[in-house]
N, C-alpha and C positions, 0 to 999 in steps of 0.2 A: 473461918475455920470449919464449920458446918457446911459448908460449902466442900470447898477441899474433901472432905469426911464423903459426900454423899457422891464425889468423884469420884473416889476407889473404889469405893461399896457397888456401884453403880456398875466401874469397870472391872469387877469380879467375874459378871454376870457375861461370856460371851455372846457376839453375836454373830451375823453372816459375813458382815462385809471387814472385821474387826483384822482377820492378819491378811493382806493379798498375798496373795501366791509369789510373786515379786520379793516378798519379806521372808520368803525361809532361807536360811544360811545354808548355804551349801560349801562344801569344804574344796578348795581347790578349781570353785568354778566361779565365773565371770558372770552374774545374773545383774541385766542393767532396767532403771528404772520405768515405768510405763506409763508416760505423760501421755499430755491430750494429744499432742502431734504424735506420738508412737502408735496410739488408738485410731488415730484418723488413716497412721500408713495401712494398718492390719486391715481394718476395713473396705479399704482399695484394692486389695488382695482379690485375685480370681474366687478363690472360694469363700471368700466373706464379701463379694461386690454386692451379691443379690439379697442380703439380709436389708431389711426394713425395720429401722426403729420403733413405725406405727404396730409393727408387729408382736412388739413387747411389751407387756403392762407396766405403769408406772413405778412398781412397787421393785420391780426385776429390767432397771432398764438396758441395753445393749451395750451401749458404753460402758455402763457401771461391770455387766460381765467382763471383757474382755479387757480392762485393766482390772480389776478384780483376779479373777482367773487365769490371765496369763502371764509372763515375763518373756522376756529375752533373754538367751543364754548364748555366748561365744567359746566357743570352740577351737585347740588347735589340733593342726594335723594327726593323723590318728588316735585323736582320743574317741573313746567309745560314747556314741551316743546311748544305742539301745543296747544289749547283750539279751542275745538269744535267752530263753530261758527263764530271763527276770519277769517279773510281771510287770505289766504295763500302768500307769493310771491317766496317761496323756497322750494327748499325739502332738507332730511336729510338723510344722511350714517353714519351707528353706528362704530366709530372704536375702541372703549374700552366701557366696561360694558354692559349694557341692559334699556331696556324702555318699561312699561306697559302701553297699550291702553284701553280704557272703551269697550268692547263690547256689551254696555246695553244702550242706549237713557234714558233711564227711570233712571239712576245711576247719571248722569251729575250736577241733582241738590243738590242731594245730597252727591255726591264726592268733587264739586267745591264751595267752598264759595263766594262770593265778585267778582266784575268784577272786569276789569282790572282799572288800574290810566288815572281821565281824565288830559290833558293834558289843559285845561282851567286854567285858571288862573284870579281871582278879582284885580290882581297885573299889570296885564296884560290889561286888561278890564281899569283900574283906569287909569293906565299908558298915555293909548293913549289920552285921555282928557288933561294928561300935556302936550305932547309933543310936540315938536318946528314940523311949517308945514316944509315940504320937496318940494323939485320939484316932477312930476311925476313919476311913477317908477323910483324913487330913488334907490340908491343899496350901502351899503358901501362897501369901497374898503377892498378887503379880502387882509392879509399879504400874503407876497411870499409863507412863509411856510405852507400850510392852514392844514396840516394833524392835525387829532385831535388823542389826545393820545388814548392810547389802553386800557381798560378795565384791571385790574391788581389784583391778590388774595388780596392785600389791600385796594380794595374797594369792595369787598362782604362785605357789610352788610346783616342786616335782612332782610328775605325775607317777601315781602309784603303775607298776608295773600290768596289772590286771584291766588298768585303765585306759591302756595304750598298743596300738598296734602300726606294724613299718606296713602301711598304704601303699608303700613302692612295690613291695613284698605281692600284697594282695593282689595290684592289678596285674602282675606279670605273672602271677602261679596260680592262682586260684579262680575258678571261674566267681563271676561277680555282677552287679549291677552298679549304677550311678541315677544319683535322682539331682537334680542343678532346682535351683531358683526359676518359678516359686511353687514348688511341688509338695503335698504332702505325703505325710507317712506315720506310722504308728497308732491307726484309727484303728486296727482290728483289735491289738490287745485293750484300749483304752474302752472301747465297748461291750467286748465280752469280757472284761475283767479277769486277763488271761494271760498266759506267759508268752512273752515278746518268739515271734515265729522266725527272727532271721535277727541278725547282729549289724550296726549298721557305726559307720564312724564320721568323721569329718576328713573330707579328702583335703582340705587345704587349712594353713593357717585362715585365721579370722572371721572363719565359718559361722557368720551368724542363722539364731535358730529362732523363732516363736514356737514355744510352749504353752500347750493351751493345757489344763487339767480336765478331768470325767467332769468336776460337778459344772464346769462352764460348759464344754461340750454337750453333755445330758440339755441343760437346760435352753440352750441354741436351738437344737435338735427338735425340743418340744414345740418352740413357739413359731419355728422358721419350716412353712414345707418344703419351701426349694430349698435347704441347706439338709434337709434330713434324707432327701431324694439324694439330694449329692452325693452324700455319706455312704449311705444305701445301698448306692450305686457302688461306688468304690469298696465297700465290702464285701460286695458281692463279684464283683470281677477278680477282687486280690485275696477274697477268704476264699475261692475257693482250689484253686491253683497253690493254697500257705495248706489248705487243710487236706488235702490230697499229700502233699512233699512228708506229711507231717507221718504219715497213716503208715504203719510199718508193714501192712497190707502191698503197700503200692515202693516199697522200697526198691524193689528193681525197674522201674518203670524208668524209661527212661525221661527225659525235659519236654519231648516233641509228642510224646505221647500222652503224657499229664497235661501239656496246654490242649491236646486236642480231647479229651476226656473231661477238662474244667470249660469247654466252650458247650458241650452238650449234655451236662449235666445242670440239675437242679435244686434250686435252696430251698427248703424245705423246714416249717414251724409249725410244731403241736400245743397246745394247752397255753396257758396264762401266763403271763410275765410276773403278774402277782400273785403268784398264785398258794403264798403264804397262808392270808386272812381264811382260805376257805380248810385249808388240810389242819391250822391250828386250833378251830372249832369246830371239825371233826374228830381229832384225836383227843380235845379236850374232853369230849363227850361220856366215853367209855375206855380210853387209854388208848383208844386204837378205833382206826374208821369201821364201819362194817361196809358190807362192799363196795371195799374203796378200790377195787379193780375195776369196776363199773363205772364209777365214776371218774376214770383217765383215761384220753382221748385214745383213741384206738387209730396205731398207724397203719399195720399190716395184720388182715387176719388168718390163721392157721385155716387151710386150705382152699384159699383163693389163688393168683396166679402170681407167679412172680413176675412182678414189675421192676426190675434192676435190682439191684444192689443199695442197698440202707449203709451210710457210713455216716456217724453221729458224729457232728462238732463242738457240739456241747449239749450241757445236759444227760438224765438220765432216763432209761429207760426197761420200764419189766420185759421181761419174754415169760411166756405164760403158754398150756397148751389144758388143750378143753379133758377136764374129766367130769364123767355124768351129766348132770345140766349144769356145771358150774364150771369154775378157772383153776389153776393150780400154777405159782410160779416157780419156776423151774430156772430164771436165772437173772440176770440185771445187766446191761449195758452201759457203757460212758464215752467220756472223748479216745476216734481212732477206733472204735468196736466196732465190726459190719454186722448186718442183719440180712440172711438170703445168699450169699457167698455158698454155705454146701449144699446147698438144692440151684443154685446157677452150672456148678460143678458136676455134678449128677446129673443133670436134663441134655440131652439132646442139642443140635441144633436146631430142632424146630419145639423146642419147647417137651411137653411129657411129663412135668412136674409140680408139684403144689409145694406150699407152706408146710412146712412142720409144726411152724408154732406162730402165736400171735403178737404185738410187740405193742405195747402202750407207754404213752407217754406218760414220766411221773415228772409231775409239776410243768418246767417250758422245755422243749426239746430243738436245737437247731440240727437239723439233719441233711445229709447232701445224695441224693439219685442219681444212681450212674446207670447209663443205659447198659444192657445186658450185653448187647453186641458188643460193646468196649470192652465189657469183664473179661469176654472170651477171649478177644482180640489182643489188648494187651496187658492183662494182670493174670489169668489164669496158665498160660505157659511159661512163666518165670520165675512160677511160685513155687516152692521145694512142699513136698509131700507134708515135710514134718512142718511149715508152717499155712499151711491149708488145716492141717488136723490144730494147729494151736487156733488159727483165726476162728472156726468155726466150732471149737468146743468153750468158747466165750462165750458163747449166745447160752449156757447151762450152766458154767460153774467159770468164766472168766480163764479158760486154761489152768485151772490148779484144784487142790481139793475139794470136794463138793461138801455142803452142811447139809445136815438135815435138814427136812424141810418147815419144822417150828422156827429153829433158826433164820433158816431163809426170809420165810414171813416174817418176821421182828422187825431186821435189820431195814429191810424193803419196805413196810408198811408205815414206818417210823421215817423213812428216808433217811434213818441214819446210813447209808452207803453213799452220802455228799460228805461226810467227815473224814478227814485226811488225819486229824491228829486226835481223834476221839479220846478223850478220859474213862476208861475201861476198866472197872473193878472186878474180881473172881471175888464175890460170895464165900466160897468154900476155903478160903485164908483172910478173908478180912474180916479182925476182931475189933473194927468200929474206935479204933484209940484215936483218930482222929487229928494222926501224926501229920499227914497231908496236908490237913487243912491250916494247922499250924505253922506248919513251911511256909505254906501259901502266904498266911501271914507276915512271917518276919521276912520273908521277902520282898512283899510291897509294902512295906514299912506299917506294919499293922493294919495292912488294906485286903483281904483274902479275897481270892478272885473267883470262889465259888463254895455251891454246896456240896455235902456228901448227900447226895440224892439225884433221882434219876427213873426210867424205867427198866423195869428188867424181863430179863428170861433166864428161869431154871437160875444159873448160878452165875448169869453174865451181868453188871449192871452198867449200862453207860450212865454218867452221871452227867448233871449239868453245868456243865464246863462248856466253854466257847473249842468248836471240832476245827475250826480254820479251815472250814470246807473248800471246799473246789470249787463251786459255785456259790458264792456268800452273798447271797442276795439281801445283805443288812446292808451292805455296799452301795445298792441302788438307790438308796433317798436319799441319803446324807447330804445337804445341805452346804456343808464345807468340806467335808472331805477329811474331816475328823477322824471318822472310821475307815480304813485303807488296807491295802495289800502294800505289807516290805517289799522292794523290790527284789532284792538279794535270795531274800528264805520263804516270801511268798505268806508267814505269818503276818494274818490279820490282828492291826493295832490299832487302838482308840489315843488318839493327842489330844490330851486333855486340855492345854490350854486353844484349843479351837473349836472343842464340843460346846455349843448351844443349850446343850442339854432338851432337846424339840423331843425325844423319846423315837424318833422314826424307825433306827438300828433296834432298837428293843423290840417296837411292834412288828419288826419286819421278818426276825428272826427266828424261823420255822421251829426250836427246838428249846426258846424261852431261857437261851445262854447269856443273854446283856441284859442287864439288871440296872435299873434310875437311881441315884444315891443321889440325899444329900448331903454337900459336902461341908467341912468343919474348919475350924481358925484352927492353930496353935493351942487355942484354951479348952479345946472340945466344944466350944457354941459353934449354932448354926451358921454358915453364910448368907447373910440376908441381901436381897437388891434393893434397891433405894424404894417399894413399895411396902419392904417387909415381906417378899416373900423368900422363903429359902430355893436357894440355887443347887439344881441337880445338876448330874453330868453323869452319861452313861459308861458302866464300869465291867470289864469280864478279862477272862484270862488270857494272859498275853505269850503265853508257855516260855513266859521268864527270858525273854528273847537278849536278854542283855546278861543274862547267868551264863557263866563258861561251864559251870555245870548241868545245864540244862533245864528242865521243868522242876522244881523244890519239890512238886507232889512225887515224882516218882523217886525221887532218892532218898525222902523222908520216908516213905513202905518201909516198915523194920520185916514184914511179912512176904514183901515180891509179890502184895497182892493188887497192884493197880499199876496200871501202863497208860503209855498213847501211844494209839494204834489205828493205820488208815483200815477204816472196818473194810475196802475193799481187797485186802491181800487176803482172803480168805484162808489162806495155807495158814501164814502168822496169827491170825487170831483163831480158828481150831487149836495149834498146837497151843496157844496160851494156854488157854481155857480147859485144854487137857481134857 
């Protein structure tokens, strides 16, 4: 019995290897299981031939990855693998049939019907109004055996309409690609943690697929140089031909002229990958760095010469221009923004022009160099007046209202301009009752997923709430893959029965939004692991992703004084904030 007892207790506590990837249910799909001879086929595979086991530490071994981390998924005829748009968290190796891509932007809406299924529920929503209260992070206890079944040809049903496209359709009307066995695809979003760049399906019934997820990829990548070179490589030939198609800059350009513009152009990376740990004990310091412009790598400086064209592919980045002996920022960049566009436009053909302003990298910048003679050649004569004056009044105020410049500082200095869905209080109507927070509560069943606190300016306060940034680099360690990007809504969620509770998403998260609990029985006592110690698991706001009504805090405001708001539409958050 004591036995049995230190089982459960025991299997409270997750760990790495506890759900493979092969074990999530997926509804409507055919995910088969990943024995030794499945692992031995992947491995014979062109792009996993050159991986060496000796390569791997005992603790993380190669095998163990890739049935771990992968499954096999089968596919029929036009069912959607990728859809433009979703965010990615894996890539994919063809090992039976083929798969046709969109190569038209302009094709998307009318190839694909119907989004994807939301995951809300009135069932759900209703629910939480009956339910008996709990202690705080409450958790029921998972049975010993917690694997969930495997997806099986007897549960293909109909496919949801959103999910399915006529192939026959695609290849006779719309321009396209094809990728056959044993080729991959879908490395680019799975590394930048990014929204899928092209929509891709299964051209034939029984299209089998290997799915490999980030944290196996990530950690391949780490320990394999010739597989990280592979990758590399392949990023860099297909990211930059996806990130040019992408750039509404180069929307009239035509195919022939984006591949001959992605053969001479260059990738290009500023500042740290982790570059977390150092701005978090900075900012802890005094609320804010002191000059923390100084301290971010400097791409381009305000009156040197222009060297092409800056087109960011991810990442952010200051624009700043020199007053007195010191800096002044004057605006922010991100994905799709150029830098040097209105001084390529104004110069001559033999040049005659300088920098306007200076451009530094905040935090890691991937950026792409386009030689100047291509600017001219073919993006500057196809480009309409009014979108030359929108592309290069981004480099100040993003194309839209400009803030003051306290404000600008704030936003910038704090790197809150990586928050898409920021928790945003107005001061000057919030009288503290504390309605929000209370939402917050009975919608995670007595579990609130944040404080009313935060830092401010004048009368704005971002609080600390999870911002579901554009770049969530809490994403980058996670060990299982616990903490994720929805594919559909692109909200950042924590699956609680897969967290470890390792703290990495906590330490990693630049703005102190993921917070360690520990978690509780039914009775309010602690969850203990069979040493006696209590079991945490990292917990933050999920912006109620399964509420048909949306986030609890903003509808509980009896005063309209709290939103979420991507702090980069600057138009919308001036007029908030009035």
């Amino acid at each position: 019995m004591v036995d049995d007892l230190d089982s459960e207790i025991q299997d409270e506590r997750n760990r790495r290897w506890d759900q493979p990837f092969g074990k999530e249910l997926l509804e409507g799909k055919v995910v088969l299981p990943m024995n030794d001879d499945t692992v031995e086929q992947i491995l014979s595979l062109p792009d996993f031939a050159d991986l060496s086991p000796g390569d791997f530490p005992a603790w993380l071994p190669l095998k163990g990855i890739i049935a771990n981390d992968g499954r096999l998924r089968r596919y029929r005829k036009g069912e959607v693998i990728v859809r433009k748009g979703d965010y990615g968290n894996s890539l994919f190796v063809i090992l039976e049939g083929e798969v046709v891509g969109l190569a038209s932007a302009a094709s998307e809406s009318k190839v694909l019907t119907g989004t994807a299924k939301s995951r809300a529920s009135w069932w759900r929503t209703f629910g939480q109004l009956l339910a008996r209260r709990t202690p705080p992070e409450y958790r029921k206890n998972r049975p010993v055996d917690h694997a969930e079944e495997l997806s099986s040809d007897s549960r293909m049903g109909k496919l949801d309409p959103s999910q399915q496209v006529d192939v026959d359709d695609v290849l006779a009307n719309h321009p396209n690609f094809k990728l056959k066995a044993p080729q991959m695809f879908g490395e680019l979003a799975a590394l930048t943690r990014s929204p899928r760049t092209v929509s891709i399906f299964a051209a034939q019934d029984d299209t089998l697929l290997f799915e490999l997820r980030w944290q196996g990829l990530r950690e391949i990548r780490d320990w394999s140089v010739s597989f990280r070179q592979k990758i590399d490589d392949l990023y860099h030939d297909r990211g930059l031909a996806a990130g040019l198609r992408d750039c509404p800059v180069f929307a009239h350009v035509d195919q022939d002229a984006i591949d001959e513009i992605a053969r001479h152009s260059l990738f290009e990376t500023y500042g740290k990958f982790d570059w977390t740990n150092r701005f978090k004990s900075e900012i802890g310091k005094q609320g804010t760095a002191e000059n923390i412009i100084d301290q971010e790598p400097l791409i381009c400086e305000q009156g040197g010469h222009v060297d092409g064209l800056l087109l960011i592919n991810s990442g952010f980045a200051r624009v700043t221009e020199y007053v007195d002996h010191g800096q002044k920022t004057i605006g922010h960049l991100s994905r799709n923004d150029t830098f040097g566009l209105e001084e390529i436009a104004e110069a001559d053909e033999h040049g005659g022009t300088t920098l306007k302003s200076s451009l530094h990298a905040i935090g890691y910048v991937n950026a792409i160099r386009i030689p100047t003679n291509l600017v001219r050649k073919h993006v500057l004569p196809g480009l309409s007046a009014k979108k030359l004056r929108l592309a290069t009044s981004s480099v100040t105020t993003g194309g839209r209202e400009e803030m003051r410049q306290g404000l600008m500082d704030f936003v910038v200095d704090h790197r809150f301009i990586n928050g898409e869905k920021a928790m945003l209080i107005n001061l000057d109507k919030c009288v503290g009752c504390d309605d929000c927070v209370r939402a917050c509560s009975t919608a995670h069943y007595n579990n609130p997923r944040f404080a009313r606190h935060g830092h401010t300016f004048e009368n704005a306060m971002v609080v600390n709430a999870c911002m579901h940034c554009t770049d969530p680099v809490c994403l980058i360690g996670c060990p299982t893959g616990a903490i994720h990007r929805a594919e559909d809504t692109g909200i950042v969620v924590i699956k609680d029965t897969t967290c470890i509770g390792c703290e990495t998403c906590a330490n990693s998260c630049p703005y102190n939004n993921i917070r360690m609990v520990d978690i509780r029985d039914e009775s309010g006592a602690y969850m203990l692991d069979r040493d006696g110690h209590p079991i945490s698991r990292a917990t933050k706001c999920d912006l109620c992703a399964d509420q048909l009504t949306g986030p609890a805090c903003v509808q509980a405001c009896p005063h309209e004084a709290l939103t979420r708001i991507n702090i980069r539409d600057t138009e919308s958050l001036l007029r908030w904030l009035g």
